[in-house]
C-alpha positions in Angstrom: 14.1 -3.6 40.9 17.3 -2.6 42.1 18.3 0.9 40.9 21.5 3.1 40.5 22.4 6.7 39.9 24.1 8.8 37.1 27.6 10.0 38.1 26.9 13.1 40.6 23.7 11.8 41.9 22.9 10.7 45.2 19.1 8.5 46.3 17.3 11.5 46.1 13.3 11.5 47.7 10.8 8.6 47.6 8.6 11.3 45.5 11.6 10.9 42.4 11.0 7.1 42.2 7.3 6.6 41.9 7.2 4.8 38.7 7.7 1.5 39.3 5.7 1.2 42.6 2.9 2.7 40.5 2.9 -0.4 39.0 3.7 -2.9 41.6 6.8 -3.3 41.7 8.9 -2.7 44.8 12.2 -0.7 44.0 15.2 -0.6 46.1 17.7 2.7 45.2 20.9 2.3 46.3 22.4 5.8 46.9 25.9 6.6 45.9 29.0 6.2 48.5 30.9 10.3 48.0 28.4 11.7 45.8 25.0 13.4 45.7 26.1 16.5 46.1 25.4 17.9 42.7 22.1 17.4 40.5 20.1 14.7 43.4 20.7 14.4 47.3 22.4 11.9 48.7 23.5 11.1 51.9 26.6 8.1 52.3 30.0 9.7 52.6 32.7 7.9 51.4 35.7 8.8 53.9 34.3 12.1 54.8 30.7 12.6 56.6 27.9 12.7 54.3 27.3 13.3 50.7 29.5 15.3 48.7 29.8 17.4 45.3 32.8 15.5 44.0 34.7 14.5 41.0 35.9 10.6 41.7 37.5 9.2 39.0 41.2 9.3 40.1 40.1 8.1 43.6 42.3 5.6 44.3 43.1 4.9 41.0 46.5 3.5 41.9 45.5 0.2 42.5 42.3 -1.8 41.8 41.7 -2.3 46.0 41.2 1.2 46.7 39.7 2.5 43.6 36.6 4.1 44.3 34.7 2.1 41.3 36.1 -0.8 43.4 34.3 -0.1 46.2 31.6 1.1 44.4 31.1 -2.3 42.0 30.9 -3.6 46.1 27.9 -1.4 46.9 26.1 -2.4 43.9 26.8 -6.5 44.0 25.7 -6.0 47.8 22.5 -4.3 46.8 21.5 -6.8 44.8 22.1 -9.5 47.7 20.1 -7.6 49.9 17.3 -6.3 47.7 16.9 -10.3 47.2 17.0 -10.9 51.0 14.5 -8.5 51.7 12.0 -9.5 48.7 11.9 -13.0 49.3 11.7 -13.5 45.9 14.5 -16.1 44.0 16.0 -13.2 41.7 15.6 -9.6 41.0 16.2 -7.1 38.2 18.7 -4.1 37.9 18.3 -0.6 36.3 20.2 2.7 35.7 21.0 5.3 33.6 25.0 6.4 32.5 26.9 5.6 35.7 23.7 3.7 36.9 23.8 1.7 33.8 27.6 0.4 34.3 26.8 -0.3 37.9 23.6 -2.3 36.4 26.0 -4.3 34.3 28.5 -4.6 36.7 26.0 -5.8 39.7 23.7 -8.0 36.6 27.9 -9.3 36.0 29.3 -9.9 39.8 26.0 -11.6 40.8 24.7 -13.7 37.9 22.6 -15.9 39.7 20.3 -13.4 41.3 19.7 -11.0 38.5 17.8 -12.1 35.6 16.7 -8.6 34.1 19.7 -6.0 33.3 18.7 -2.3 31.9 21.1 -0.3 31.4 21.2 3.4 29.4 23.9 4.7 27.8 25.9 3.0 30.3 29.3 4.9 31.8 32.5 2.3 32.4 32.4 0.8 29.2 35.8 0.2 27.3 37.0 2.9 29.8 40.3 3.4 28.0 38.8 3.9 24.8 36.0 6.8 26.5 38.9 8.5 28.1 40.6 9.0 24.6 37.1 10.0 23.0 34.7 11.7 25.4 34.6 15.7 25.4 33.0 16.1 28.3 33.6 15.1 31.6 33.5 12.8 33.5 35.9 10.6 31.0 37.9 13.6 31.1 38.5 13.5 34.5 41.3 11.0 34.0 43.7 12.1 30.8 43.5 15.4 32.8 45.0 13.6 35.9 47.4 11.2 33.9 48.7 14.9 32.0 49.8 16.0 35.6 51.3 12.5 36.6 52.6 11.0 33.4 54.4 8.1 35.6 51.0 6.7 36.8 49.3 6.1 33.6 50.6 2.1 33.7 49.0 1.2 37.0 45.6 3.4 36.2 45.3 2.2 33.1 45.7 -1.5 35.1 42.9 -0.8 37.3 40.9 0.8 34.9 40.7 -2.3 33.1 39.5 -4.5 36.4 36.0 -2.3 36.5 35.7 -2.0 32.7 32.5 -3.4 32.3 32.6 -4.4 28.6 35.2 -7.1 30.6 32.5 -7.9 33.1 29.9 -7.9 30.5 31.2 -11.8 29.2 30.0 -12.9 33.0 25.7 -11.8 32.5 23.5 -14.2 32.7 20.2 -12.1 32.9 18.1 -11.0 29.9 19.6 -7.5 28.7 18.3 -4.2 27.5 20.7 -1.5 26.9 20.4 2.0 25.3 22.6 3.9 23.4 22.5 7.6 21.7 24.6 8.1 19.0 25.6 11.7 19.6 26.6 11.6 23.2 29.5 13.3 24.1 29.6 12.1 27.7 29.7 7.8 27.1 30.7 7.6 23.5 29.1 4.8 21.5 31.2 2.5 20.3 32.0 2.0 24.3 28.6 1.5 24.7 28.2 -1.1 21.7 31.9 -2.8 23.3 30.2 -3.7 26.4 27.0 -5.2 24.6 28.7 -7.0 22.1 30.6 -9.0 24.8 27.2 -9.9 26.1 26.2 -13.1 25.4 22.7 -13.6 27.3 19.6 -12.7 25.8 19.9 -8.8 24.9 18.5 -6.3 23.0 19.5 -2.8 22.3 18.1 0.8 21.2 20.1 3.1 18.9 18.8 6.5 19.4 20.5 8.5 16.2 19.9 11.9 17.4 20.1 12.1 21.0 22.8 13.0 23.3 23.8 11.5 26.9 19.9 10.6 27.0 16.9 8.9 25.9 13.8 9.5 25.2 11.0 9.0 27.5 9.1 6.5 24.8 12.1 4.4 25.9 10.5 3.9 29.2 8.0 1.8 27.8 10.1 0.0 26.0 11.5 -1.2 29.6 8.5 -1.9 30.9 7.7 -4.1 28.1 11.1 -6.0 28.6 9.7 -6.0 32.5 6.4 -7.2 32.7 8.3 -10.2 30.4 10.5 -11.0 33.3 7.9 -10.6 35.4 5.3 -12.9 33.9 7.7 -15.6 33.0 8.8 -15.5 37.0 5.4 -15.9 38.0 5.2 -12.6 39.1 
């Protein structure tokens, strides 16, 4: 299992991912290029030394080859590759929650043929343009706050928004899908969530949590490791 962060979050310590070994799995956590300053440690800079507490949605957001998500979509499709070199096994699976749920759509998207098993939860850089117009809290808000200050940009953002948008990407799975989605979160709004997995057309499932925010709850875990052990069995695990 290959897993990513929420937005903010850096690797953190082998004691905050002992699930999945638990079990028998072997998980690979790719930490965050510029962030884990804020709520989990990281340590990659991204143009600076070290992790940082920083807000990185305008970063670059002039043109799709230096936008941070750019570079970050990299990290993500390159974690795969060398989760699956170091495994030795033909595929692996990808996991995350809000930002680390795009990035698990995004990697499951930009490397089809070695990820069979996508989870992602309330995923983050879904039908961006449609978040940043809905989402009251940040960090969609990030961007319309920018855009307010430089009114002549909002053409080529709004171009390279669209080039990580992963309800775009989302067309390009192959794997078997599980997403989440909480119908009162403020933070990736629904209907972005439902754009990306609509445009899905592997084999998916979804849960719709009525009355939960930018979260899910914890019987949702074993939801995923039902979905899991399904992959895992049918791999010959």
């Amino acid at each position: 299992m290959v897993t990513f962060i929420g937005y903010g979050g850096g690797r953190g310590l082998p004691a905050e991912h002992l699930r999945l070994p638990s079990l028998g799995y072997t998980e690979f956590v790719m930490d965050t290029r510029g962030q884990g300053g804020r709520w989990s440690s990281g340590a990659t800079g991204d143009g600076a030394d070290g992790p940082e507490n920083s807000w990185v949605m305008t970063r670059g957001i002039g043109r799709p080859e230096g936008y941070y998500f750019t570079r970050l979509f990299t990290d993500a499709a390159r974690a795969v590759l060398t989760a699956f070199e170091l495994s030795g096994r033909e595929t692996v699976a990808v996991s995350g929650g809000s930002q680390g749920g795009g990035l698990s759509l995004a990697a499951a998207a930009l490397v089809p043929a070695r990820v069979t098993v996508c989870h992602a939860d309330v995923p983050f850089l879904c039908d961006i343009q449609r978040g940043i117009t809905l989402a009251p809290d940040a960090p969609y808000t990030e961007i319309p706050t920018y855009l307010a200050a430089n009114p002549d940009l909002t053409p080529a953002a709004l171009d390279t928004l669209r080039y990580v948008d992963c309800a775009l990407l989302a067309r390009r799975i192959t794997a078997e899908c599980l997403l989440s989605v909480s119908l009162m979160d403020p933070i990736c709004p629904p209907s972005t969530v439902f754009a990306a997995y609509n445009e899905i057309t592997a084999g998916k499932d979804i849960a719709v949590y009525p009355y939960h925010g930018h979260e899910v709850p914890v019987a949702h875990i074993e939801r995923q490791l039902q979905h899991l052990r399904k992959f895992h069995r049918n791999a010959g695990g």
